[in-house]
C-alpha positions, -999 to +999 in steps of 0.1 A: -528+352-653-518+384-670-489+406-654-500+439-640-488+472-660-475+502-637-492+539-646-477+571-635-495+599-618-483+633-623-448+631-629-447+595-615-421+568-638-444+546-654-429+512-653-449+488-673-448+456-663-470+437-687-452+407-690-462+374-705-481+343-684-485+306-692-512+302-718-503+274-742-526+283-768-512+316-779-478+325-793-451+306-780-456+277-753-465+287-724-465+324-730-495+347-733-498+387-737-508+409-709-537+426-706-532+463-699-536+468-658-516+492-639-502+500-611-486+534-601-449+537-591-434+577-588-403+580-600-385+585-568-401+549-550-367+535-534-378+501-540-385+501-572-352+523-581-334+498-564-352+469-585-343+485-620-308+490-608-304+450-593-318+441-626-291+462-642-265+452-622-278+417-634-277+421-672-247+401-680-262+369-667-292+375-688-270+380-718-251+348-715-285+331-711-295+347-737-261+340-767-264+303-753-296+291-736-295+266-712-315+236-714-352+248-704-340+284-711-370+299-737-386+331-736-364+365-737-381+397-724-360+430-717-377+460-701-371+492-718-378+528-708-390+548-741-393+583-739-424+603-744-431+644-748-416+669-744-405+666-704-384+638-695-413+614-693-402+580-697-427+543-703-413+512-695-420+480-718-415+446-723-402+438-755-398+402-769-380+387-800-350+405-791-321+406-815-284+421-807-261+432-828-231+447-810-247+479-790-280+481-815-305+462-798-342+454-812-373+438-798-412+438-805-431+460-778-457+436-760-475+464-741-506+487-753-490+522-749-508+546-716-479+575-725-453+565-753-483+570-779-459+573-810-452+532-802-473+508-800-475+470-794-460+447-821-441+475-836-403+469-839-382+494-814-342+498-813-323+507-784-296+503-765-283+488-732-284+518-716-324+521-722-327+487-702-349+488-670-356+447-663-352+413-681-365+379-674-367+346-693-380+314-682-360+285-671-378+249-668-411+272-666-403+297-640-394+329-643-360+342-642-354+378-637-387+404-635-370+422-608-397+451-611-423+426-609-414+415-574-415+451-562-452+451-577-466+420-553-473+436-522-496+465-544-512+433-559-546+412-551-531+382-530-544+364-552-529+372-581-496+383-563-493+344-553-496+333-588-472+352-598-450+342-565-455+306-575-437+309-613-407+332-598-377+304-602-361+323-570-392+335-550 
């Protein structure tokens, strides 16, 4: 079940939120691209403000996970706002494969761009801390983090909102 990816209308924050879903035959176990569906957020939505700050507030835990994984800990993702245009227009991706090096940070863009047209997916992309909107990992299979995500469920199919329910580690 792909992750849903969130469009902005007008001068709405697009916060993608393409992640990765189980799907043992591509990549890495039990990880999968998304497939490019949105959802619109504007910039000014309380909840998910608040989301991209908790997940910020929440980065250090991610990066200890990340220096020395835990048994069952696999699968890195950060979020990362990448500016587009002229205005202050800003796309939000997951990126995957990340590598630090003191405050230079680098990871491989997993989303299709809908704004941010000079990147695209696959392409390496530096940044730093400061450009970091969400992380997650997964821990014994479920989903650690993806605090954007959770603000996305209510806008989704029930469906699909309770598969995604069902691989959050903390619900």
């Amino acid at each position: 079940m792909p992750f849903p990816r969130l469009k902005p209308t007008g001068l709405a924050l697009a916060v993608a939120a393409a992640v990765v879903v189980a799907a043992p035959s591509l990549r890495a176990p039990g990880i999968a691209l998304a497939q490019d569906k949105t959802i619109d957020f504007s910039s000014d939505d309380q909840a998910m403000n608040a989301a991209i700050q908790k997940a910020r507030g929440n980065l250090g835990s991610y990066w200890k996970s990340f220096a020395s994984p835990g048994p069952g800990e696999r699968d890195f993702f950060l979020k990362v706002a990448i500016p587009y245009g002229q205005s202050s227009g800003r796309e939000h991706f997951w990126l995957r494969d990340i590598a630090r090096d003191g405050d230079r940070i680098v990871g491989t863009i997993d989303n299709d761009p809908n704004h941010a047209t000079h990147v695209h997916r696959g392409q390496r992309y530096t940044f730093g801390e400061a450009d970091i909107t969400d992380w997650m990992f997964r821990r014994n299979g479920k989903i650690v983090g993806a605090e954007t995500l959770r603000v996305m469920l209510p806008k989704m199919p029930k469906a699909q909102a309770d598969g995604f329910r069902a691989q959050l580690e903390a619900p």
